[in-house]
N, C-alpha and C positions, 0 to 999 in steps of 0.2 A: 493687446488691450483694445479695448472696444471705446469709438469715438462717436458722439452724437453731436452734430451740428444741426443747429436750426434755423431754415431758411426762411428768413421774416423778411428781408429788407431784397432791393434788387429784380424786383419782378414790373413786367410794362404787361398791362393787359389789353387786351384786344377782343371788345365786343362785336366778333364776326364770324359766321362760317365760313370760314376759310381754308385751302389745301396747308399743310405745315408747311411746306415750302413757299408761301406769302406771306405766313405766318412770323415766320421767323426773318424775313427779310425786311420787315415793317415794325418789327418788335422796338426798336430804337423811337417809332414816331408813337406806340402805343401809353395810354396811362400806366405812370407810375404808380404802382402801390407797395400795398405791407400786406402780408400773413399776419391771419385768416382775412377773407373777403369775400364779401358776395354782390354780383349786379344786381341784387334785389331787395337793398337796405331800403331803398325811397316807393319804388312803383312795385313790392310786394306787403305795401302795408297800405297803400292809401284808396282801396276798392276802385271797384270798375272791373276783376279780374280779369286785366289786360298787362302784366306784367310777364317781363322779358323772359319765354319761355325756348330757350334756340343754345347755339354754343358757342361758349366763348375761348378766349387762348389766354394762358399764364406762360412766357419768357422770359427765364433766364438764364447766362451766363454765368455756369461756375468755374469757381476759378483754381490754381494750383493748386493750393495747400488745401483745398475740399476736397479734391478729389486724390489728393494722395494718401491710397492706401493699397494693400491685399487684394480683399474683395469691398466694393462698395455698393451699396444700397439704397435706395431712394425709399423714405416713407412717408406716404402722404396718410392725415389722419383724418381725412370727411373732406370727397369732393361728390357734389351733387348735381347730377345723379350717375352718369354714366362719366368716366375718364377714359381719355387716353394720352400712352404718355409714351414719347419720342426723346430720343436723343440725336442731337444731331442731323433731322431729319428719318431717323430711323425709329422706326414703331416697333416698341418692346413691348407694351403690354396695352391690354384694356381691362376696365374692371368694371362690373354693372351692383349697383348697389349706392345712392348716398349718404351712409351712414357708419362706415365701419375703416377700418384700419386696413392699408394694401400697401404692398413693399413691392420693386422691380430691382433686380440687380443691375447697376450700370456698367461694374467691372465687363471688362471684356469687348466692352462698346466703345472706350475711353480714347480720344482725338489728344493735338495740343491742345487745342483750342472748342471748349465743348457747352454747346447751346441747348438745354433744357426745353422742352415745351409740352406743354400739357395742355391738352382739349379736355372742356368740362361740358355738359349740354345738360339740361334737365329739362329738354323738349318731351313735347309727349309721346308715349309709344306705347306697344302694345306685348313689352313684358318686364320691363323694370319696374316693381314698384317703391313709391306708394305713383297712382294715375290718378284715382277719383278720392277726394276725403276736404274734410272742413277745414283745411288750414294750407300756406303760400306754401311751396315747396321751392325753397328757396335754389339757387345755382352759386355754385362757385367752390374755390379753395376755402374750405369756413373754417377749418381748422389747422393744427401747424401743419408742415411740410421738411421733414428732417434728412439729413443724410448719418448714415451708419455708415466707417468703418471699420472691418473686423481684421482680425487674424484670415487666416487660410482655416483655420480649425477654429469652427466658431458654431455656437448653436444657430438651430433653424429658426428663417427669418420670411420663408415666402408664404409656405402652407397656412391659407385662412385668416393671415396676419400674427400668427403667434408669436405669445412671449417669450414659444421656447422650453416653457417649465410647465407643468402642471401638478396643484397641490390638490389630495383629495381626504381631509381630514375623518375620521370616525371616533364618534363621542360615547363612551361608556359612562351613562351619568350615574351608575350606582358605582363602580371605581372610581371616578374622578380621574377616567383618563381618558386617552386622545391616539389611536393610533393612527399615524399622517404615512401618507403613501405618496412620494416626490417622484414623477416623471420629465424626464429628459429628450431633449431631440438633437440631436448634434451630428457634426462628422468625423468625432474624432472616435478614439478607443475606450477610454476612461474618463470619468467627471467627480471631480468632489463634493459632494450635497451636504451640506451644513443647516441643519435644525433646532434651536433650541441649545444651543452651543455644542451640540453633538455633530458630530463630521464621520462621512462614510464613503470611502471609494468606490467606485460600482461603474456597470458600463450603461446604464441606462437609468434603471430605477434603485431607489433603496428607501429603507421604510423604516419608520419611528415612532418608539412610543413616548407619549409626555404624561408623566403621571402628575397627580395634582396640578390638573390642567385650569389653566384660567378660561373661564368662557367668553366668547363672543355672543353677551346677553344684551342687546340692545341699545334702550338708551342709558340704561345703568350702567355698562360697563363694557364699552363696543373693544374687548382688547385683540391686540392685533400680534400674531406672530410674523418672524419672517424667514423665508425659505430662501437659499444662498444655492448656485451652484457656480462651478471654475471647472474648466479648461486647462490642460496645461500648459496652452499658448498663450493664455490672460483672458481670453475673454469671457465674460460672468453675466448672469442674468441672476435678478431676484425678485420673490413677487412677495408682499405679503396677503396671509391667509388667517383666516379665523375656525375658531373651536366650538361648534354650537349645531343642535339639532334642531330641525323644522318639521312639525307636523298639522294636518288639519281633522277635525273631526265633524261631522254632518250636525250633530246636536252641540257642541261647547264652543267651534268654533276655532283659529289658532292657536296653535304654540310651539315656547322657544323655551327649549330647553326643559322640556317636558312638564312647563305651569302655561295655565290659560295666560294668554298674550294679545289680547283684541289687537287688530292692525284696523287702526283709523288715519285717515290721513287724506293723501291731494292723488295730483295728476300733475306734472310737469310739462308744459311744451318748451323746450330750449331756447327758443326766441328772444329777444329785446326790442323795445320800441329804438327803432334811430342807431339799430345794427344788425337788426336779422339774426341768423344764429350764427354768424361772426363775432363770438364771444372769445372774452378773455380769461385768465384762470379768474381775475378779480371779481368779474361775473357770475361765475360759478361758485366763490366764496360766498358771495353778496347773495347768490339763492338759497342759501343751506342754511342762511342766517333766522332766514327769514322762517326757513321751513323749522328751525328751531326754537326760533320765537313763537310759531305758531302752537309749538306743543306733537306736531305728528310723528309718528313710531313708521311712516309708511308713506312709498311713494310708488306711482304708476309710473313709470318714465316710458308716456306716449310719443310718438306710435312708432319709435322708431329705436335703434342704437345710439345711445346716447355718450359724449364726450368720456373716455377712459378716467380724466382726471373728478368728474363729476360722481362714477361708481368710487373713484376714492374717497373721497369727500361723505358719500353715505356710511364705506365700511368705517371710517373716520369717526363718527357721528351716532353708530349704530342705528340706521334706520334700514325697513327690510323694504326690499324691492320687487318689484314687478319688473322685466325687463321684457320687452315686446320685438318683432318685428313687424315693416310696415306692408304687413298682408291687411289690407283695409278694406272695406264700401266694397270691391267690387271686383271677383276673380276673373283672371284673365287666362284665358286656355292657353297662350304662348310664355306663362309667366312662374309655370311651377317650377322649373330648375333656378330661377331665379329665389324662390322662396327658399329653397332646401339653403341656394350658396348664401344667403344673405343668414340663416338660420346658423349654418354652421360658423360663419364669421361670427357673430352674435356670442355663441356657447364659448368658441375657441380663443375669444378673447377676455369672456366676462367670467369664466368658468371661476377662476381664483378667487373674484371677490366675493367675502362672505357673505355682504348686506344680498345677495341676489335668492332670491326664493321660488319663485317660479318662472317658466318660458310661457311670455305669452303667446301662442299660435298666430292669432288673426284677431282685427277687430270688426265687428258688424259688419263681417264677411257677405251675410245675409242680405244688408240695404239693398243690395243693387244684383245681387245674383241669387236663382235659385237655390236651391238646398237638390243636387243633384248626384248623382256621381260623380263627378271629375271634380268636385267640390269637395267632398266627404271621401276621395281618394289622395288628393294634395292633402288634406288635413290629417289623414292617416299615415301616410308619410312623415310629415313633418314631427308628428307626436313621437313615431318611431325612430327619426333622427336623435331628437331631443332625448330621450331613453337611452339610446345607444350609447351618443356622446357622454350622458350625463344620468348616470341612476340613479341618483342622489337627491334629485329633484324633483318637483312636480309639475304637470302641464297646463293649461288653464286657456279661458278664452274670455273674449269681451262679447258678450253678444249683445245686437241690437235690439228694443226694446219690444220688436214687432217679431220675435220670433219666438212662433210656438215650442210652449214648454217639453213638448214632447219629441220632439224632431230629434233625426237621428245623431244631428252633428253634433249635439250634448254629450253623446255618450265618448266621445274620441278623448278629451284629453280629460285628466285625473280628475280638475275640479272646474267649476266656471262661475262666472260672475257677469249680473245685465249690467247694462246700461240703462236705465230710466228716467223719463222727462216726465209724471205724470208731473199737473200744476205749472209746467211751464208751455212745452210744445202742442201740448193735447192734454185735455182730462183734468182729474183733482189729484191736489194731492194726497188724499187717503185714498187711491188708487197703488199708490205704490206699497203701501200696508199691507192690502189686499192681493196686490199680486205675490208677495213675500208668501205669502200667509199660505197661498191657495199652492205654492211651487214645493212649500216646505213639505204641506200635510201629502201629497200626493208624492213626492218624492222625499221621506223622511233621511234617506240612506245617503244623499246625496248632498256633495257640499257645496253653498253656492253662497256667492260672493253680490257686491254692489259695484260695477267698477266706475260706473259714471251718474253723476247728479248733480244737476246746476241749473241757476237760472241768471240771464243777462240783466246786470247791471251798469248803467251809468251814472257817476256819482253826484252829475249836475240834477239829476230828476229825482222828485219828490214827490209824499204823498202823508195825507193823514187816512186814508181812505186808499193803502196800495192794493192791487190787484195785477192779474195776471196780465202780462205785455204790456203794465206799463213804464216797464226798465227802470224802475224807479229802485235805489237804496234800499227801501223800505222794506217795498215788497223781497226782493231777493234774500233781504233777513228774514221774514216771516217764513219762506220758503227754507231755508236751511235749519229755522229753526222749529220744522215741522220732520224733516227729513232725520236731524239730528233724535231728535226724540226718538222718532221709528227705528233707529241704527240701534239707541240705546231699548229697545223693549226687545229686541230680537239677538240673542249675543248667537247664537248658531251663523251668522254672517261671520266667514271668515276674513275675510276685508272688505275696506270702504273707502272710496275715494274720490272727492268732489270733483267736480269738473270744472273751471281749472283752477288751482292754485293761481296763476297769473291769465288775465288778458293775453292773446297772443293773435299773430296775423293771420287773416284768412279773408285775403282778396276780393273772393267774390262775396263778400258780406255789405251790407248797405243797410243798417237797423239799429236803432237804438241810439239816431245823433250821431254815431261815427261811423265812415268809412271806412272797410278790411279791415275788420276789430272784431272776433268773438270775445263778448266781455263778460262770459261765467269768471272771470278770475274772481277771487278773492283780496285780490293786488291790481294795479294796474298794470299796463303792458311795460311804462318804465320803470315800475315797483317805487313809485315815489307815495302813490296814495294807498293805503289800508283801507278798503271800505269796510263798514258796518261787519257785514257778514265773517270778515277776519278775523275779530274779536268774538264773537260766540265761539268759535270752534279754540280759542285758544283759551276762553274761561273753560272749556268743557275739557281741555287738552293739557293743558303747561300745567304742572303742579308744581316749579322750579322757584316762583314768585309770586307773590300777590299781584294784582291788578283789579281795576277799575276804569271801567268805558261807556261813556257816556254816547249811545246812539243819535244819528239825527243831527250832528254839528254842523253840517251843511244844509239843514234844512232851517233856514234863520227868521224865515219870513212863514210865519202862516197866521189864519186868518179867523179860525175855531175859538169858541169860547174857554174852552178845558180844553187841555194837551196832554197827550200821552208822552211821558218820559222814560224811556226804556234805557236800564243798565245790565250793561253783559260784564258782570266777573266772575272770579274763579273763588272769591271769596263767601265765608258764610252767611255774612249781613252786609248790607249797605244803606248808608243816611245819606238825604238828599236834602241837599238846600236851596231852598233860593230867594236870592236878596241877602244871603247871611241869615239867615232864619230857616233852621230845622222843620222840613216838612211831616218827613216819613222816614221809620226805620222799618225794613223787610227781611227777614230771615228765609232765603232759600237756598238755589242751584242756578248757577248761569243765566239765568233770566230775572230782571226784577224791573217792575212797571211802576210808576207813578202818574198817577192825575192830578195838575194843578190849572190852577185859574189862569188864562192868559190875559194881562191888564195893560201891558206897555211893553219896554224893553226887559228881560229876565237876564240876571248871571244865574247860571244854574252849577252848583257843584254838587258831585257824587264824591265820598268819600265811604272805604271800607278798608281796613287791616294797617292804617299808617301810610297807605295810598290813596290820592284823589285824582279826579277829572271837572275838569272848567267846560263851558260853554255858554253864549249867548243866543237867543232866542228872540221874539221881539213879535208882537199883533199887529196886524196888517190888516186893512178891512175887505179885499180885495184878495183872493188867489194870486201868488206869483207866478205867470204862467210861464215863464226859462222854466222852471220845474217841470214846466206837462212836456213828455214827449211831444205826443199824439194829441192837438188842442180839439180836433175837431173828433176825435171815438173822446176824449174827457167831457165835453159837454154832453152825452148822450149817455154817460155813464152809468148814472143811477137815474133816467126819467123812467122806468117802468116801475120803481120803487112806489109811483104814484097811482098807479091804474088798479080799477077795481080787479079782478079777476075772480072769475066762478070757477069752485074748486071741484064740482061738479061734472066740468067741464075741462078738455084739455088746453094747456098753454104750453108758453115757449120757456117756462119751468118746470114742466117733463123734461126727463130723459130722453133720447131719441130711440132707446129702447123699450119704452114705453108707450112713446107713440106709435112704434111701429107694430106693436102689437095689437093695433086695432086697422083693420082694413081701408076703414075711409081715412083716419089720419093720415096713417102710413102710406097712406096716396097719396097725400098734397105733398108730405115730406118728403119722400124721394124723386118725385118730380121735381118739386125744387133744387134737391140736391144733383139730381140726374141732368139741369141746364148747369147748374154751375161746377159741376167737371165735366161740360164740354168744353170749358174754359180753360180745363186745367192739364190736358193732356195727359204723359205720362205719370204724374204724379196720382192723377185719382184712379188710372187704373190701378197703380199699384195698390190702393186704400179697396178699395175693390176688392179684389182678388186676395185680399190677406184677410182670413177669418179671425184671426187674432186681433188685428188692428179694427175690423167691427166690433167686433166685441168690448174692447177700448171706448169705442167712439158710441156706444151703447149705453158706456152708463154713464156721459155727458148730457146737462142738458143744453134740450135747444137752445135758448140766449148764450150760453156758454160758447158754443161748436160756432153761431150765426158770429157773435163778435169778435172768436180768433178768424173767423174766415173773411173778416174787413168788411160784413154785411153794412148798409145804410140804415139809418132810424126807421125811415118810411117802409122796407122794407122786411124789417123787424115788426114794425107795427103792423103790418097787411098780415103777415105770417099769424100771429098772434089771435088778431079778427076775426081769420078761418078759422083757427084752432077752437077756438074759445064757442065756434058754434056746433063742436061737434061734442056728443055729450060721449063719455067716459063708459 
């Protein structure tokens, strides 16, 4: 019979590079802890990206009755990034990879008396990845750490972390059947596979049909079977597997089970505020809640392998997945066998669950490295591994926002999907309409995806008057609910997925009021607050309830004569009161606006479908400036709204596309642009040298481009003076 203990308790850690044999002779004076943990719960969330990047040691002593068995096994389920792990002072394995599941046999190593230690390091180097990307990379044991004992005759437990079993379902949806094909890895002769209460002898594999198959159709009905195999020593493994086809089409877009299926939804970073991704299952409950109250069919789970218990949790739930590994930002020539093994751990452990729909390659592989051969050779590869392993599936890729449409590395895996910031990092956002638009017509045959879109929010900043960078609630609703709209006029998008569902750490960040915080979530990083933006996608999303959400609750103080009141539900009318007095009734779609007189203090209630929402509001004569991020770009906000301008003539309301197209313009402008990326080093050559990213930055106009780039009034206004004397 087969024994799983889990080693939570009993561990002293030691933040040190150290020989194992220091290691373990100091393990006694080291911090005690518990499974999972990480040395990067406090100094990889609070910026300065100066947290603890080096190796540390987990010790400890196990004891008789753990280690009494056959054969025994050590498995550790996410250490980051590199381990190695000794017993006894002796070195049995190492594993490069933080994110995936790795077992060592201890049998055979076994002392009276036998001391455990494992080095973890998540220093930088030049072939595990992820190295370069926007978020902490945390170090440590973060997940459990178990012992298995087996039989002598027990299935396989080393190769790639396997379960052992593999299900590989095939759906005939005009029979209404399922014929499952059960693969086994053992060392014995014979195995019993049990399916659907059907049991078959066999030495390896044996195959089944389910007629009148239940499907694994989503969030309607995510039903799960489950596949049994025995040994005839006792030891069993089982996995459960689902019944359901995936396919994508260039013009319709998804589907499951052979009807249109839009996949709208998030992006996951596994993180917690005040734990790192030393989570618990409870945590992992507490996210799937959330993603089910949001109403999404679909989850990106970035950038990395994600917790085994969390892929449960979706085929649970019926949501379909994206499952990634972390080839990110920036290939590294010593780092492709790394991708292949992190890829095949990846497949070889995720393969069973149903919720999983495609591999994703790499993400924005492009930011930081060319589009070369040994680039577009590693990605060939890995597409080919992915096929190999798994023909069942589809390949895909995240690309970054600055790579050209036509580049060859599009064509490598099945389907793809950008990433895009127009309206927040650069540009408008009817830019991303446009780019859709121009990708589809020129590539009709071709099926492409959204995988990332967000803009940063913090819930303390405010605006009646939001705009771009100024992290304000407001704006980042106006922004989703422009993005939202484009997702909905285009169904040929085969998925969508905001960037992020939650806040999460990223060290070297310093914006927006908080330190090592990207705050595209929808949630915050300890999922206590809902911003704005959360509620639009879930009136447009959850059909499961009514609701009503009253935007702006935190915006209590302003200062305007009329205010705009904006309600996000899912419902088809909504009344607005305030004071107890019916203002307005509106019949639409997830949006609905109201303008009232601001006179004093307001209760404002929204009410729609036998649901409501409360808030209070209040006139203020004076701007509350805690709301302005940025006080000194707010005061300079709108003075050009005031200035005569001859239209005649050009201004800093051109385009820079525009202006460039006249000779003397186009001189003062890129002069000026030409001193201020000598400021900027590597970054503006890169904006340089990317004909795509001009072309972007082409059909911004000047005030636009001058105040994301931190430009001053006076230097805006000089800009301006010149322009305005050059005639058109």
């Amino acid at each position: 019979m087969r024994k799983i203990t889990t080693l939570t308790e009993g561990w002293r850690f030691l933040k040190a590079a150290i020989p194992v044999d220091t290691a373990m002779a100091y393990a006694t004076q080291g911090e005690a802890v518990t499974l999972p943990h990480t040395w990067n719960v406090i100094d990889g969330q609070d910026g300065g990206n100066d947290y603890y990047r080096g190796t540390c040691w987990y010790v400890r002593e196990l004891t008789a009755e753990e280690t009494d068995a056959e054969r025994l096994f050590l498995e550790i389920n996410g250490a980051a990034m590199t381990a190695e792990v000794y017993l006894n002072g002796e070195k049995l394995a190492r594993h490069e990879g933080g994110y995936s599941t790795f077992r060592v046999e201890l049998s055979g190593h076994l002392a009276e008396k036998n001391i455990l230690a494992i080095s973890v390091s998540n220093e930088d180097n030049t072939s595990v990845y992820p190295q370069k990307a926007d978020f902490t990379f945390y170090g440590g044991l973060y997940r459990a750490v178990k012992l298995i004992a087996v039989p002598e005759e027990h299935f396989e437990l080393l190769r790639d972390g396997t379960p052992g079993i593999k299900v590989t379902p095939v759906v005939d949806l005009e029979k209404k059947s399922a014929t499952v094909t059960v693969e086994t890895w053992h060392n014995g002769k014979t195995v019993d596979i049990t399916v659907n209460g059907e049991t078959k002898t066999v030495e390896r594999t044996a195959e089944f049909v389910i007629e009148n198959v239940r499907l694994w159709d989503g969030l309607e009905d995510p039903y799960l079977y489950t596949a049994t195999a025995k040994l005839p020593s006792g030891d069993e493994v089982s996995t459960r597997f689902g019944c359901r086809v995936f396919a994508c089409d260039s013009e319709k877009g998804f589907f499951l089970n052979g009807r249109s299926y839009p996949l709208r939804g998030v992006s996951r970073h596994q993180d917690r505020k005040g734990k790192g991704n030393a989570l618990s299952y409870e945590d992992h409950k507490a996210d799937m809640a959330i993603i089910r109250e949001l109403g999404a069919n679909t989850l990106r789970l970035a950038h990395y392998q994600h917790a085994q218990e969390f892929y449960d949790l979706c085929d649970e739930n019926g949501i379909v997945v994206w499952a990634e590994i972390p080839y990110i930002t920036m290939h590294m020539s010593g780092g492709r066998e790394n991708t292949l093994s992190q890829m095949r751990e990846l497949i070889t452990q995720c393969y069973n669950h149903p919720c999983v729909a495609v591999w994703g390659l790499s993400n924005e592989i492009t930011a930081a490295s060319a589009v070369n051969e040994e680039l577009l050779e590693n990605h060939r590869a890995l597409n080919e591994l992915c096929h190999r392993m798994d023909p069942t599936r589809l390949t895909t890729m995240a690309d970054v926002f600055m790579l050209e449409i036509d580049s060859p590395i599009l064509e490598i895996p099945d389907i793809n999907s950008y990433n895009l910031y127009f309206g927040w990092y650069l540009g408008e956002l009817e830019q991303t309409d446009e780019f859709f638009d121009e990708y589809h017509a020129k590539y009709p045959e071709r099926v492409i995806g959204f995988s990332e879109y967000g803009a940063d929010a913090n819930p303390a900043f405010h605006s009646s008057r939001p705009e771009k960078g100024d992290y304000t609630e407001e704006y980042q609703a106006l922004y989703h609910e422009h993005m939202l709209a484009m997702i909905e006029a285009r169904p040929y998008l085969w998925a969508t997925h905001v960037w992020n569902l939650f806040d999460f750490a990223a060290d070297g960040r310093d914006e927006g009021g908080k330190h090592g915080e990207n705050q595209k979530g929808l949630v915050t990083f300890d999922r206590s607050l809902r911003k704005d933006a959360f509620y639009l996608y879930k009136a447009a999303w959850n059909k499961t309830e009514p609701f009503v959400h009253l935007c702006g609750k935190r915006y209590e103080n302003r200062c305007e004569e009329t205010t705009e009141i904006k309600v996000y539900s899912n419902c088809g009318e909504v009344s607005l009161y305030v004071d107890g007095t019916l203002i307005g009734t509106q019949s639409g779609k997830t949006v609905f606006r109201f303008a009232i007189p601001l006179m004093g203090e307001h209760l404002i209630r929204a009410e729609a479908s036998g649901v409501s929402d409360t808030m209070c509001i209040r006139r203020v004569s004076e701007p509350d400036e805690s709301y302005i991020f940025n006080k000194a770009a707010a005061s300079v906000t709108n003075w050009f709204d005031a200035d005569e301008i001859d239209p005649e003539c050009f201004s800093i309301n051109d385009t820079l596309g525009e202006i460039r197209s006249h000779p003397q313009a186009g001189a003062v402008v890129d002069a000026m642009m030409a001193k201020g990326a000598s400021e900027r080093g590597d970054v503006a050559d890169a904006v340089k040298d990317n004909p795509a990213l001009q072309r972007m930055l082409g059909r911004m106009t000047m005030l636009s481009l001058l105040k994301q780039g931190g430009a001053d009034e006076e230097s805006i206004r000089q800009l301006n003076r010149i322009l305005q004397g050059i005639k058109k």
